[in-house]
C-alpha positions in Angstrom: 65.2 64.4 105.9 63.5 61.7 107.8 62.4 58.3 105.9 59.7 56.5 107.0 61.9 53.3 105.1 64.7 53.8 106.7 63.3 55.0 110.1 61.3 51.3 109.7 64.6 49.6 109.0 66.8 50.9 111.7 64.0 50.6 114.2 64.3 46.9 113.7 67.7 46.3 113.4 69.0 48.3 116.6 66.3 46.0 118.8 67.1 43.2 116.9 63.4 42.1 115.8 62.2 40.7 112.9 60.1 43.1 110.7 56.4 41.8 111.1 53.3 42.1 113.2 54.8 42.8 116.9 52.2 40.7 118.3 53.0 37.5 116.4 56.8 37.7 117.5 55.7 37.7 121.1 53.5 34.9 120.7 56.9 33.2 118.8 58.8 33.7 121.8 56.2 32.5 124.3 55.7 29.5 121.8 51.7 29.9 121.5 51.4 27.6 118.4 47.8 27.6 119.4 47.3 31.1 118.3 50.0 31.4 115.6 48.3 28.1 114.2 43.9 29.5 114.3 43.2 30.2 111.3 41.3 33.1 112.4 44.0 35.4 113.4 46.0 34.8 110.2 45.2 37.9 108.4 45.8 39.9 111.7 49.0 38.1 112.4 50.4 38.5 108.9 49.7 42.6 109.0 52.6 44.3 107.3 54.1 46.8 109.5 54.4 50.3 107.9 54.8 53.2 110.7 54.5 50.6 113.3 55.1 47.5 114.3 52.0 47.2 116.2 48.3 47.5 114.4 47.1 49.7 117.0 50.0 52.0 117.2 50.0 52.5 113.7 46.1 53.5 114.4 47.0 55.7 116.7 50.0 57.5 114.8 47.3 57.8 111.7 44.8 59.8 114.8 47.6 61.6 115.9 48.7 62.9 112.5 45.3 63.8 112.2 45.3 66.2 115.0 48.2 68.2 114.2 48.1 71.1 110.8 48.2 69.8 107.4 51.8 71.6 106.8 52.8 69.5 109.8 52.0 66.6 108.9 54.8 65.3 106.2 57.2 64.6 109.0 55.0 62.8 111.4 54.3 60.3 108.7 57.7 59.5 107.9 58.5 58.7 111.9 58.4 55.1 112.6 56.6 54.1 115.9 57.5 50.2 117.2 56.9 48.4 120.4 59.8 47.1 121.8 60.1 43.8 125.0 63.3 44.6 126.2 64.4 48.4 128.1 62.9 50.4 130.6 59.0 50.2 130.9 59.1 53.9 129.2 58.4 55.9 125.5 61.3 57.2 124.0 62.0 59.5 120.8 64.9 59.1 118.8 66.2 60.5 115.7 69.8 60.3 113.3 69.5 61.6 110.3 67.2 59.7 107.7 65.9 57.8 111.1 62.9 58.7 113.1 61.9 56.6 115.6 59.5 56.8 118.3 59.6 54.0 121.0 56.9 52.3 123.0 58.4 49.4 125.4 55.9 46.8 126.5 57.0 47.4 130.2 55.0 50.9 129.8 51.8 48.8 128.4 51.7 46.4 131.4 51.8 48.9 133.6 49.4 50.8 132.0 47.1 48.5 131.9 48.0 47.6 135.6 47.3 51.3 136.5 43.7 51.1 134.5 42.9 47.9 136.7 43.7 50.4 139.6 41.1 53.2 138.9 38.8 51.0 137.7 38.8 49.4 141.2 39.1 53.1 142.6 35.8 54.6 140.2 34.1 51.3 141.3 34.7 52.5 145.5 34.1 56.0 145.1 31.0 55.1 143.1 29.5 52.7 145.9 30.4 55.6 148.5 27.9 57.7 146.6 25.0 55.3 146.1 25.2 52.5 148.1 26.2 54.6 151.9 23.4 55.7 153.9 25.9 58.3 156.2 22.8 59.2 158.0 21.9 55.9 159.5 21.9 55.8 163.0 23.9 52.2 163.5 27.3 53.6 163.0 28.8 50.1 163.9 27.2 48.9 160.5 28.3 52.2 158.4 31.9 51.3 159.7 31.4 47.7 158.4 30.3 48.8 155.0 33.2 51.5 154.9 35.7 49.1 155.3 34.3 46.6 153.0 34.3 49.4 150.1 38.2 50.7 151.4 39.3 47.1 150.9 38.1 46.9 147.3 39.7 50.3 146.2 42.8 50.4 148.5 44.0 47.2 148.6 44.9 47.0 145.1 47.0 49.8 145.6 49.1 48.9 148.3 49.8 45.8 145.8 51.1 47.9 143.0 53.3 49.4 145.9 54.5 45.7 146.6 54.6 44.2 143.2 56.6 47.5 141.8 59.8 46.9 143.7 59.8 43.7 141.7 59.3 45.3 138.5 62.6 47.6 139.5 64.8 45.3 140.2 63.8 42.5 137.4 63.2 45.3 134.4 60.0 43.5 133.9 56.6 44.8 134.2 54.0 41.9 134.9 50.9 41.8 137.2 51.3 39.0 139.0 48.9 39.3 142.0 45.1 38.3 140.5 43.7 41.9 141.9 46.5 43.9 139.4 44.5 41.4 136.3 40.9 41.7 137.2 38.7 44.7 135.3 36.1 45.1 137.5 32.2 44.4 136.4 31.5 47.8 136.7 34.0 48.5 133.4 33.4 46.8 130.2 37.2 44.9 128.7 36.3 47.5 125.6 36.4 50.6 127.4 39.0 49.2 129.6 41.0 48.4 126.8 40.0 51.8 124.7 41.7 53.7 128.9 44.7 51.9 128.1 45.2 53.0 124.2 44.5 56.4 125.7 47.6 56.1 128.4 49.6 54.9 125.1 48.9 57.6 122.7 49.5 60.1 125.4 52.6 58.6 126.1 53.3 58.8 121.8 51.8 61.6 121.5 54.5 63.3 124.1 57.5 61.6 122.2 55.7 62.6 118.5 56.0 66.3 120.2 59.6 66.3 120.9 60.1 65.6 117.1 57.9 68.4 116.0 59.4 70.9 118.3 62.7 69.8 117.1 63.9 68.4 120.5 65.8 65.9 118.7 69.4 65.9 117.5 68.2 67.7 113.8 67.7 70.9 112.8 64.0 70.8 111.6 63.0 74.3 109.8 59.6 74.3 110.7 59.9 73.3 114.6 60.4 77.7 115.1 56.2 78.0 113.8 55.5 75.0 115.2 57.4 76.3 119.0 55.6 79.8 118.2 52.0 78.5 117.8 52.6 76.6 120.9 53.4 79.8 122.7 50.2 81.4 121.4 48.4 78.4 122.6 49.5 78.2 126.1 49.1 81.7 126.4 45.6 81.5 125.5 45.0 79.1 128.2 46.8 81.2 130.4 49.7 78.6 131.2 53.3 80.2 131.6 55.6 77.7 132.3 58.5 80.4 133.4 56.8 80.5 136.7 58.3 77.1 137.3 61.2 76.0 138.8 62.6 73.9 136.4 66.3 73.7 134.0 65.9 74.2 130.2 65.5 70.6 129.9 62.9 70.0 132.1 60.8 73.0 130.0 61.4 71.0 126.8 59.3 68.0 128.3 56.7 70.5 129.8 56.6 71.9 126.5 56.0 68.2 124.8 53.4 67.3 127.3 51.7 70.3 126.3 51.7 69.6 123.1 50.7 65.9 123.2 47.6 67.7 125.4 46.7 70.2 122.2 46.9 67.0 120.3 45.0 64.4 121.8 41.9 66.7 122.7 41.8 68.1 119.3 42.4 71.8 120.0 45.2 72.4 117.4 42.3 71.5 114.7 39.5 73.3 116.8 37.9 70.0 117.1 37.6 69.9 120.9 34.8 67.3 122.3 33.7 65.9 125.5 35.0 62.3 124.4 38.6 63.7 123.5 38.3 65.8 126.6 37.6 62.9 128.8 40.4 60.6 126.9 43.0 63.0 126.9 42.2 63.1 130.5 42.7 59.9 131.2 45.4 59.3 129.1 47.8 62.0 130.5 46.7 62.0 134.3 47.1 58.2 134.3 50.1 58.0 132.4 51.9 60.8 134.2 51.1 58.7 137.6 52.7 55.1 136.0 55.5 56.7 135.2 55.9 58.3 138.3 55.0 55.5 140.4 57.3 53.1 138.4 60.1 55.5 138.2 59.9 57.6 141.7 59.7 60.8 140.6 57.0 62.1 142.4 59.8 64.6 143.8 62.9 65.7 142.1 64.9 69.1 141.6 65.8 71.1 139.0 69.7 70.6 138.9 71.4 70.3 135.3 71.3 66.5 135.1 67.6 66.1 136.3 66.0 66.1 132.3 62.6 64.9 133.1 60.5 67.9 136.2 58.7 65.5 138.7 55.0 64.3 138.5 53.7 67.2 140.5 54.8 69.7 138.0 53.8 67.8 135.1 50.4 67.2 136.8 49.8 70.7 137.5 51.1 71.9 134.5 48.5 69.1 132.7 45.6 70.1 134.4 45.9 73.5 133.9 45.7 73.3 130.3 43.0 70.8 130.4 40.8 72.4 132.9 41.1 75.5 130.3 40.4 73.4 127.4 36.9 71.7 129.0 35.2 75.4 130.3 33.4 75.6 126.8 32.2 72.2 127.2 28.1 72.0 127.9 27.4 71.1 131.2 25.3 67.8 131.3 21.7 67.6 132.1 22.5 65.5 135.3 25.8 67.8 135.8 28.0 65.6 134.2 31.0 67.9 133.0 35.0 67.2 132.8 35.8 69.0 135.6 33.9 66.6 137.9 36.3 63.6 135.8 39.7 65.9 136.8 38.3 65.1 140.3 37.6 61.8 139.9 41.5 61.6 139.0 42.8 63.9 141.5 41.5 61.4 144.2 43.1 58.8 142.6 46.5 60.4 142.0 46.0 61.5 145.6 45.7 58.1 146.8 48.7 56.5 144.7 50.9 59.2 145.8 49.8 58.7 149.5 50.2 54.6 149.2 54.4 55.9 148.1 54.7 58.4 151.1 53.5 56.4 153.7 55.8 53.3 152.5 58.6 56.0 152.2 57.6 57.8 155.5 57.5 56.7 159.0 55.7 59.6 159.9 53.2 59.8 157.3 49.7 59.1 158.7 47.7 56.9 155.4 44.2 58.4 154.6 41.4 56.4 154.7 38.0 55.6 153.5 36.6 58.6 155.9 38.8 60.9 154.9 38.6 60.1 150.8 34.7 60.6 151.4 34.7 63.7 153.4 37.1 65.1 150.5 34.8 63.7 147.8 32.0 65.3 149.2 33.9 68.9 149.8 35.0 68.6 146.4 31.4 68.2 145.0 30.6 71.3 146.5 33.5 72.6 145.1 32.8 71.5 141.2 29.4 72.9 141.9 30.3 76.0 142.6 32.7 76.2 139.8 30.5 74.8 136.8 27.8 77.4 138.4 30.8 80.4 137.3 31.2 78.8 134.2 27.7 79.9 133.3 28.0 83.6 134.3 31.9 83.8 132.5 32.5 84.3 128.4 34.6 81.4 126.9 38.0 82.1 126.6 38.9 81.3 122.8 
């Protein structure tokens, strides 16, 4: 049986940190006696680590433990969950005996909070494109002038990210060098910036708390059969078979983790499904799925034997599926407002990461442009319309 003690102790030993408040060992390595020295960040600096090493991880392992059944819950709270400097910038589960360990290296924050920079920069573009454009002037040498003005503020970025993460490959190191990778845009508070990024990190927990449930790790865990069951019954409620993909039995395990991370973070294993953990489960999954991806490059792989992990475009469709059937009981909004126009927000920006990789991979890949994302935003509109229209005329599915 797992102990949250000895999961704790291990954790610390195998990455050979000391066992206190993650942040103040970072700020021992960088030196910062000007922080480790204000007296105002003493009590935050001396937190005692108990499931984490981090405060806000062990936040988010408390919300997470929240969202899954009561009879589940005795082994989530005896899994350790520590932040880690040095590995790949990923989240890892890991488990030996009395140990349970889930893993969240800093590489995977920095990029997360690289990526949230990103669509910030992208919301910010798509947003002047819908309020601030006048297609129907008649000068079109000044619409062409203000088109490129707003392409250069939410593509530019990217192509950066493109740059910068060959660097991050090769060094192991995740840092945002370039100023427009660091800068939150005004139209996005540092709160809710801040709250996007703790929403790509407890997806990215919430994914590796699932493998332990389901009893993807190296114990036999009695009740992982009811827990695999009542994930059947959910996915088959959303009307989500993952046997229609092409994908090796260890590629379904991490489809079936994703899912599960999904039923946890929007609150649908406890029936307490919202519009806020719609939107943030969202967020976190679509995002994270696309760092990972981007860092990694596996936009595209197969399904041989030694592939574990299916590429981003299953795990994206496999994502939205569920989530699209988890937001059609929420209320439409008075001005429209609905999650399925925020899946299309994030479509258009996977879309445009994913075409940034291609045509820096392909010769013969023709880059979209500002044009193009608008004529697609707008065809999409009509498209979401039309859908949250059917939504009124169909009967929830439960």
């Amino acid at each position: 049986m797992i102990s949250l003690e000895q999961s704790r102790k291990s954790f610390h030993e195998v990455r050979g940190l000391p066992v206190q408040n993650f942040w103040k060992t970072v700020f021992q390595a960088q030196g910062r006696d000007d922080i480790l020295g204000t007296p105002k960040f003493q009590n935050y600096l001396n937190w005692t680590p108990n499931r984490s090493n981090c405060p806000e991880l062990e936040v988010l392992m408390e919300d997470l433990t929240e969202s899954i059944p009561e009879e589940w819950r005795a082994r989530g709270r005896r899994i350790f969950t520590g932040r880690n400097l040095r590995g790949e910038a990923n989240a890892e589960a890991w488990q030996s005996g009395e140990i349970g360990v889930i893993e969240l290296n800093y590489g995977f924050t920095s990029a997360a909070m690289i990526y949230m920079v990103l669509y910030s920069k992208y919301f910010e573009m798509i947003h002047t494109l819908g309020t601030e454009v006048d297609f129907s002037d008649d000068d079109e040498e000044i619409i062409r002038m203000v088109l490129e003005e707003i392409e250069k503020g939410g593509f530019e970025p990217i192509l950066i990210a493109e740059e910068e993460r060959k660097t991050w490959t090769a060094n192991g190191r995740v840092f945002p060098a370039h100023r427009l990778l660091r800068e939150i845009p005004d139209s996005r508070s540092e709160e809710s910036y801040h709250e996007s990024v703790r929403a790509i990190e407890e997806f990215a927990i919430a994914h590796e708390y699932a493998h332990h449930l389901l009893g993807h790790t190296n114990d036999e865990y009695p009740r992982s059969r009811y827990i695999n069951r009542k994930l059947d019954t959910e996915m088959a409620k959303l009307g989500v078979d993952l046997s229609s993909y092409d994908v090796n039995e260890a590629q379904v395990d991490e489809l079936r983790a994703d899912s599960l991370a999904l039923l946890m973070t929007s609150g649908r294993l406890m029936d307490q499904v919202s519009a806020p953990s719609i939107y943030r489960s969202m967020a976190g999954a679509i995002i994270g799925l696309t760092v990972l991806a981007h860092i990694n490059e596996t936009w595209v792989v197969s399904n041989a034997p030694d592939e574990t992990h299916p590429d981003f475009i299953t795990r994206y469709e496999v994502a939205t599926a569920l989530l699209k059937e988890m937001s059609r009981s929420m209320p439409i909004g008075q001005e429209g407002g609905h999650p399925f126009g925020f899946l299309a927000q994030l479509s258009g920006f996977v879309s445009l990461i994913l075409d940034r990789w291609l045509t820096s991979h392909d010769d013969g890949h023709s880059p979209a442009n500002i044009l193009g994302l608008a004529s697609w935003l707008f065809e999409r509109s009509a498209e979401i319309h039309e859908e949250l229209n059917q939504l009124k005329a169909v009967p929830e599915r439960k």
